[in-house]
Each structure stands twice: as structure tokens, then as C-alpha cells.
C-alpha positions in Angstrom: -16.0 -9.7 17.1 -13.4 -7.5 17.1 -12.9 -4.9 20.0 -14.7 -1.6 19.1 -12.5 1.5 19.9 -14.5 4.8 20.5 -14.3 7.7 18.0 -12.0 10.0 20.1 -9.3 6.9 20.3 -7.7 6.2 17.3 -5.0 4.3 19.2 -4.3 0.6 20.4 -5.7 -0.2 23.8 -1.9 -1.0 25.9 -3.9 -4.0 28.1 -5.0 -5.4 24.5 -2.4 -4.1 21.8 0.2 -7.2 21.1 3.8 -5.7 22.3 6.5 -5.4 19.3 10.0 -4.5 20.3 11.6 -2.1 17.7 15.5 -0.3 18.7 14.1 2.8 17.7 10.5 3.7 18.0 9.0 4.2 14.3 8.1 7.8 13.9 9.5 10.8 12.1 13.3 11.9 12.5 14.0 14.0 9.8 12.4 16.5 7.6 11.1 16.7 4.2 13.4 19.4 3.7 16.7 17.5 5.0 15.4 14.4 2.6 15.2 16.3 -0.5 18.6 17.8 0.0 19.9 14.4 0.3 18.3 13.5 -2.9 19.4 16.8 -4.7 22.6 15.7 -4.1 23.1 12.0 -4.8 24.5 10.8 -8.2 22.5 7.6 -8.5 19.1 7.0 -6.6 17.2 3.9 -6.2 13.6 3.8 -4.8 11.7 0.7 -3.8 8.8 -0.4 -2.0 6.9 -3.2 -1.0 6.3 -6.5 -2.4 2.8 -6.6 -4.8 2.7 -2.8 -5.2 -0.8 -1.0 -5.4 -1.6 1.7 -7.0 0.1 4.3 -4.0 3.5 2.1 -3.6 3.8 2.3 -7.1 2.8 5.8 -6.9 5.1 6.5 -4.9 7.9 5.3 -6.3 6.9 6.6 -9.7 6.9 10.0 -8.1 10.3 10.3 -6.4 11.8 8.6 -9.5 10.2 11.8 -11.5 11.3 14.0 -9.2 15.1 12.6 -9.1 15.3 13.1 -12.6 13.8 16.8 -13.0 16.6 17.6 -10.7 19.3 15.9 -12.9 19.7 12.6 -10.7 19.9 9.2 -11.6 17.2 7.5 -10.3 15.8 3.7 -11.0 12.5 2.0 -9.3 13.1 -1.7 -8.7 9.6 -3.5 -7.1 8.8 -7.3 -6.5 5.8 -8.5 -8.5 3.5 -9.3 -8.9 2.2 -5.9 -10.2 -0.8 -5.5 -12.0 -0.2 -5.1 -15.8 -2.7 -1.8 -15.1 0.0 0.1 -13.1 2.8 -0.6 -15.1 0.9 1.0 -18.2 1.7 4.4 -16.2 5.3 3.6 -15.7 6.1 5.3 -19.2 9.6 6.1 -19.8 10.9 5.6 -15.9 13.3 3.2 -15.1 11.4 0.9 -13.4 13.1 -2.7 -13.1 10.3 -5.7 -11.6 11.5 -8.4 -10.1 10.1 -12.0 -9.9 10.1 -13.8 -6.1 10.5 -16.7 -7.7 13.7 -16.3 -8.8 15.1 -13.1 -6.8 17.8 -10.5 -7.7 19.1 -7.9 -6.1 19.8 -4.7 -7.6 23.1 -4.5 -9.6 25.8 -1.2 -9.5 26.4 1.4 -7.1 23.9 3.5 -5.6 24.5 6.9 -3.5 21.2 6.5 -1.7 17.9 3.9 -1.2 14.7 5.4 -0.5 12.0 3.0 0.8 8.6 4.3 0.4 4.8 3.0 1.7 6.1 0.5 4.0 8.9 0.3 6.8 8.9 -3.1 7.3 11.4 -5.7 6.7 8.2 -8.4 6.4 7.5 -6.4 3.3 10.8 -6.1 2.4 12.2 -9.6 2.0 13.9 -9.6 -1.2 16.0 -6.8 -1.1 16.4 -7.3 2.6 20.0 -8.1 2.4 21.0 -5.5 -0.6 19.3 -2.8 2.1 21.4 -4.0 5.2 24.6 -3.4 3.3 23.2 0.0 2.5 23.1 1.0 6.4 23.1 4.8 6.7 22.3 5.4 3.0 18.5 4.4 3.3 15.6 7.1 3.5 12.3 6.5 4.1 8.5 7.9 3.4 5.3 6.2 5.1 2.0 6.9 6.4 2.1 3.6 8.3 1.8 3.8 11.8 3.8 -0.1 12.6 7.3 -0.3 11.1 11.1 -1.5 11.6 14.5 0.5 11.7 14.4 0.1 8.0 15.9 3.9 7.3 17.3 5.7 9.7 16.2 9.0 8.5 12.4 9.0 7.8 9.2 11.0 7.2 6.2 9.1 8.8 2.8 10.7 8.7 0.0 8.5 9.4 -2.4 11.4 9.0 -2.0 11.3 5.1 -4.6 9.7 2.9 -1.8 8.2 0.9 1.9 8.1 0.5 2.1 10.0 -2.0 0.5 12.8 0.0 3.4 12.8 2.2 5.9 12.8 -0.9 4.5 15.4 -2.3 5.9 17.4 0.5 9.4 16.3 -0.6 8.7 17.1 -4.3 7.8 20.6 -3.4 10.9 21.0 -0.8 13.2 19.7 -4.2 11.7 22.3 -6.1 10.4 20.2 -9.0 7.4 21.4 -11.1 4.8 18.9 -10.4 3.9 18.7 -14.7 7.9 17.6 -14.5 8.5 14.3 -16.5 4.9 14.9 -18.5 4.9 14.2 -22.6 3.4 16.0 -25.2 0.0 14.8 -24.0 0.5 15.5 -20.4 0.5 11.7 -19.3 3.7 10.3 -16.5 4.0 13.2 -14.8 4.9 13.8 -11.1 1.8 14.9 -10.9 -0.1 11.8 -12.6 1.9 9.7 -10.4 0.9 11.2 -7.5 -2.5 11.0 -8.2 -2.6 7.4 -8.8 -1.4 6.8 -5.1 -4.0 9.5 -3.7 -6.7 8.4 -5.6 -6.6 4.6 -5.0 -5.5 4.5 -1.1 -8.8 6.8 -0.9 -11.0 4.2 -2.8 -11.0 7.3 -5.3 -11.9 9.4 -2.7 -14.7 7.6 -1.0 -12.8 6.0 2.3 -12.6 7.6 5.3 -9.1 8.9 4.9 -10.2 11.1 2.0 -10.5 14.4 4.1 -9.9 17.6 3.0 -6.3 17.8 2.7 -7.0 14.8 0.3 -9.3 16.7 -1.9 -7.1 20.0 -1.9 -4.3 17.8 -3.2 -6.7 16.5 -5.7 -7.7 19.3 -7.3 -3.6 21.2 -7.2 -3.1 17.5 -9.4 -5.9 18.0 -11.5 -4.6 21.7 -12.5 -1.7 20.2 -13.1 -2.8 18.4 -16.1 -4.1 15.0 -14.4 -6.5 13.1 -16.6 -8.6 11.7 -13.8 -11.5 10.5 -16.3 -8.5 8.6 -18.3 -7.0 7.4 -15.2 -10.4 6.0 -13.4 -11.0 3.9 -16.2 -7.6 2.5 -16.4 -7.8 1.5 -13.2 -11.4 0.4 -12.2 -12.9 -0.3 -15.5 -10.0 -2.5 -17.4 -10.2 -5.6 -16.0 -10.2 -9.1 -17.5 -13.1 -11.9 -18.0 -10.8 -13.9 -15.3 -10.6 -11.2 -12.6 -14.6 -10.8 -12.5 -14.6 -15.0 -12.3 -12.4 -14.1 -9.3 -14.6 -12.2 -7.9 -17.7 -14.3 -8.4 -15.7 -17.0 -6.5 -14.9 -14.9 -3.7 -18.7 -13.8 -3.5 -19.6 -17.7 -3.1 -17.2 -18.3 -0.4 -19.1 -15.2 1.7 -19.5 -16.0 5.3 -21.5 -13.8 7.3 -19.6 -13.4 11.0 -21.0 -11.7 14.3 -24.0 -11.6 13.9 -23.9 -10.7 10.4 -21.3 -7.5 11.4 -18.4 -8.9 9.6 -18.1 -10.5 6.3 -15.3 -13.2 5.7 -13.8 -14.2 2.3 -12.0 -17.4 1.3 -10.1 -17.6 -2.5 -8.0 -21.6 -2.6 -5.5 -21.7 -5.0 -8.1 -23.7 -6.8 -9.8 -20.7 -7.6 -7.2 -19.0 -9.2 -6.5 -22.1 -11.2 -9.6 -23.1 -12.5 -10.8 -19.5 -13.4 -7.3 -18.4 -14.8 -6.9 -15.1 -12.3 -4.3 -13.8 -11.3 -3.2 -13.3 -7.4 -2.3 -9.3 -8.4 -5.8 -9.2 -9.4 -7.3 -9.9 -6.1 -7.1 -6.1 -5.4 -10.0 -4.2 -4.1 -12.0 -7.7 -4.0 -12.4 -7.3 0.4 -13.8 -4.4 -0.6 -16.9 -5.8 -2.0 -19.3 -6.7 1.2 -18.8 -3.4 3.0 -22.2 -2.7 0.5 -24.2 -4.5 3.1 -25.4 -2.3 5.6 -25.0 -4.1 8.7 -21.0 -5.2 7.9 -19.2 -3.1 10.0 -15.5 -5.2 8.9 -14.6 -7.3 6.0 -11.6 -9.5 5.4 -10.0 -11.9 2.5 -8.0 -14.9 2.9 -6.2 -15.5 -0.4 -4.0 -18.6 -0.6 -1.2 -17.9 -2.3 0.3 -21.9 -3.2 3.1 -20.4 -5.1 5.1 -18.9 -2.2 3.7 -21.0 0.5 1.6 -18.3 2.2 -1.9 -17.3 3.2 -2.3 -13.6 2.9 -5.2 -11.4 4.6 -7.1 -8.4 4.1 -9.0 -6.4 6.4 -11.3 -3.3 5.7 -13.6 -1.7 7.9 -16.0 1.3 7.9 -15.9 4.6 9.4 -17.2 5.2 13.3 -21.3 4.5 13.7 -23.5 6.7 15.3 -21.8 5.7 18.5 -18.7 6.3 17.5 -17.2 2.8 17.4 -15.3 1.1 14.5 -13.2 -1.7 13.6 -9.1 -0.7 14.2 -8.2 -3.2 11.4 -4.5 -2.4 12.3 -5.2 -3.8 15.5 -6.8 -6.4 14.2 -3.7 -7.6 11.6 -1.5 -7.6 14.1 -2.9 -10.1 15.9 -1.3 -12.1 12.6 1.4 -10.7 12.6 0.6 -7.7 10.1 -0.4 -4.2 10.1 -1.4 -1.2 8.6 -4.2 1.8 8.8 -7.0 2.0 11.0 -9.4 1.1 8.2 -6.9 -1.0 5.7 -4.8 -3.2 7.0 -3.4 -6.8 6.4 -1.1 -10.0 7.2 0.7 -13.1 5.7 0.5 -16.3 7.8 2.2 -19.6 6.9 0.0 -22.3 8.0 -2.6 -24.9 5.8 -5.6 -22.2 4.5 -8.5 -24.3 6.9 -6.2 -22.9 9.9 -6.0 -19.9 9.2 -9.4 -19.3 7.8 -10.4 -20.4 11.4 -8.3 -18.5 13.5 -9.6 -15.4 11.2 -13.6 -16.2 11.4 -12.5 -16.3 16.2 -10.7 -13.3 15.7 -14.2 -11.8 13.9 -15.9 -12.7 16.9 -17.1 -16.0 14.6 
């Protein structure tokens, strides 16, 4: 099992924490303020973030896109799929350009500035790698991640926000721009819309244990800004396909109960997505599932993804017990090599699924 960290220590243990060796370390260096000035004054603007966007990446980049645009700038999204077909339905007019990693392009014309937002790693960032390197000195950055690389060199990093796009909206207020900006004549792909798709879904819709108060008085400034949270909810959570819930059901068979039954471990082959026609987008919220049962304390998901040669992992874990111990999931995907929240984290390995389903069940305490 996982070490348990106490409540009052929300940061890695130095004898136990693996060491990473960054240039510069990766924290805040500029200001929301000094960002959106930047912004305010670029001619052409593109925003990315990192590959298989969720619902606060593509939030995210939604957002400053929006925001670009109210103040008269050029500005163009470019994200490597996949993406679920359910967040590009709030893409709306942006310019938002997906890329396949199959067959990978890098982003075509000039551009003043790149703004990288809900990840600061290059793991993350592998297709647009190189067009970013030749941008040097014209990258900015927005995360609430607390592991990352010298990506941008100016950068807003606040792990204390629920989401990303509760750190951008910081930058959309120091730019000036009406949060209803971008809306159309029913209110829908507005800054503020955009924003709340990030908020809402980093927060499990406002049930994780980043959903404070901050994240509910953002909430409700969204919502009187003309957010359709009934609309959006559905969209999201109740849309899905035949083949996703097959997914699921396949997931739920592979359930392994782990230290003494206080961690659950997942297991989707690339069998399963083949034989039950699912998509590997759709394997979203799916580690969610068996932190129902009581006595799980951390849950993870091994996906095999055959296409790019990978193994990817999840990890989720619950809040601090009546003892005030919990499971630092970002502790725990870096062990593999990945990262992420306290509570959310997750990692890509390249090694046969049986290995790596192992190594995942010992690092459980399994």
C-alpha cells in the first residue's frame, strides 16, 4: 500500500519522493497581470494543451481563445486527440484545429506568442515539442500542477485551484474581458461557459476534494453569467454511447481488490476496446467508479493503449480519514514516471500490459 501522508502534510516525503532535476524549479514567475498584457498585445495567439484533453484542458484553452478574441487578437487552439466528440460540441465558432498522433503536424504560420495551459510537461507535450522549442521566449504558461518542465519561461502555477480554469480566470479578469464575451444569442460558448466546463469536471462537478469554497464562489459568478449548468451536466455525464457503458462493464470485471481490500485496481486490454467498439477518449471518469466502496481508500486504471504502444494509468484517491491519512496519488504516479494532484494523478509506461499491471498491484501494497 501506498505510504499514507498525514493531513497537515500535503507534501512529498524528501527520504521517499523520487528526485527530478529541472533548470528552473517549476513554480510561479510572473503575474496574471504581466501575462495578459502580453496577450493584449500580440497580433496572433496560439494556445495548446495536453495530449487527450479533458474537460479543464479543453477549458482552458477554449477560455484564453475567447478571451484573445474579445480583445481583438488572433487567437487559434490547436490539441492532440483524441478528444471526446462531447467537448468539441462546446467548441462553437473558435478556432480550434485537432490534431491526430498518428499522423502529426505542427502548427502552420507565424505566431507572436504560445500559451501552454493545464500541463507543463514536455511528456505531455510531445507533438508540438519541437514547434515549442523554436518558440523559446515566446511561450506562457497557466497550471495548477504541482510537477512540471521549463516549458514557458513566464508562468502562473497555482496548485491551490480546483481547476485551471480557476487560475485563468484570473488572467481573463486582468485583460478586462466580460466573462458573457464570445456568447450567441442563446448564451452558449462563452468565456464564461468555458470556464465552467474546466471547473466543473476537475471538481467531479463539485464533489472532489478540491471543490472548496473558492470553487463554489467561482461557480455561482459563472452561473450569473449566463452558464447553463443543467444543459451542460447532461452533455457531459449523461451522453454517452452503448459502447462506452460496455467499457465500463469490462473494466468492472477486471476489478481487483488490493491491500486488504483498500485499493481497487482496473485492467482495460486493447481487446476490450476492440470487441466492445469503445473508444480510448471514452475511458474518462471510468477510475472513478470503485471509490463507491467504502473501504477503498485509492483506485487506479491501466488502459492499454495498442495504437501508440503505451500503457497509461490513472490514480484517484479520497480525501484524509478520520486520522487524517490519504493517498498522495501524485506521489504515487511518479513512481512511473507521471504526476499530477494529490488526489488525481496519472502516468504512461512502455512496457507489455502484464508488467505493468504488476508493478501497479506492488506499488498498491498488492
Amino acid at each position: 500500500m501506498p505510504r499514507l501522508a498525514p493531513r497537515t502534510s500535503h507534501r512529498p516525503d524528501p527520504a521517499t519522493a523520487p528526485v527530478t532535476i529541472r533548470p528552473v524549479p517549476y513554480q510561479t514567475n510572473a503575474t496574471s497581470e504581466s501575462l495578459a498584457a502580453e496577450l493584449k498585445s500580440a497580433r496572433r495567439v496560439l494556445v495548446t494543451t495536453h495530449q487527450k484533453p479533458d474537460g479543464d484542458a479543453m477549458g482552458s484553452v477554449l477560455a484564453v481563445v475567447r478571451a484573445c478574441v474579445a480583445c481583438g487578437v488572433d487567437a487559434e487552439g490547436w490539441v492532440v486527440d483524441p478528444c471526446e466528440g462531447n467537448l468539441r460540441l462546446f467548441e462553437g465558432p473558435s478556432k480550434v484545429t485537432h490534431v491526430d498522433p498518428r499522423a502529426p503536424r505542427l502548427p502552420e504560420g507565424s505566431f507572436d506568442l504560445a500559451v501552454v495551459v493545464d500541463t507543463g510537461a514536455w511528456t505531455q507535450l510531445e507533438v508540438f515539442a519541437p514547434w515549442l522549442r523554436a518558440m523559446s521566449g515566446r511561450v506562457i504558461g497557466l497550471d495548477h500542477h504541482a510537477r512540471g518542465d521549463e516549458v514557458a519561461q513566464r508562468r502562473v502555477i497555482e496548485v491551490a485551484c480546483g481547476s485551471c480554469t480557476a487560475l485563468i480566470v484570473r488572467l481573463v479578469d486582468a485583460m478586462g474581458v466580460d466573462l458573457r464575451a464570445g456568447a450567441d444569442a442563446e448564451g452558449r460558448y462563452s468565456i464564461a461557459e468555458s470556464l465552467y466546463m474546466g471547473l466543473a469536471t476537475d471538481t467531479g462537478w463539485f464533489r472532489f476534494p478540491n471543490a472548496r469554497a473558492p470553487e463554489f464562489a467561482l461557480a455561482a459568478r459563472l452561473l450569473e453569467a449566463g452558464v447553463d449548468k443543467d444543459m451542460m451536466y447532461q452533455q457531459f455525464e449523461q451522453s454517452s454511447r452503448a459502447e462506452r457503458v460496455e467499457l465500463q462493464a469490462r473494466a468492472l470485471s477486471s476489478l481487483q481488490m488490493v491491500a486488504g481490500g483498500r485499493a481497487a485496481l482496473m485492467t482495460l486490454r486493447a481487446e476490450d476496446f476492440d470487441e466492445t467498439g469503445a473508444l480510448l477518449e471514452e475511458t474518462a471518469g471510468i477510475v472513478n467508479i470503485p471509490m463507491e466502496i467504502a473501504a477503498v481508500r485509492v483506485s487506479s486504471l491501466v488502459v492499454e493503449d495498442a495504437a501508440a504502444g503505451i500503457v497509461k494509468l490513472s490514480f484517484r484517491s479520497k480525501p484524509a480519514d478520520a486520522n487524517g491519512d490519504f493517498i498522495d496519488t501524485n506521489q504515487l504516479a511518479a513512481r512511473f514516471g507521471g504526476g499530477g494532484h494529490i488526489h488525481a494523478s496519472g502516468a504512461k509506461q512502455k512496457a507489455p500490459l502484464g508488467e505493468v499491471v504488476a508493478s501497479v498491484r506492488a506499488a498498491l501494497g498488492g
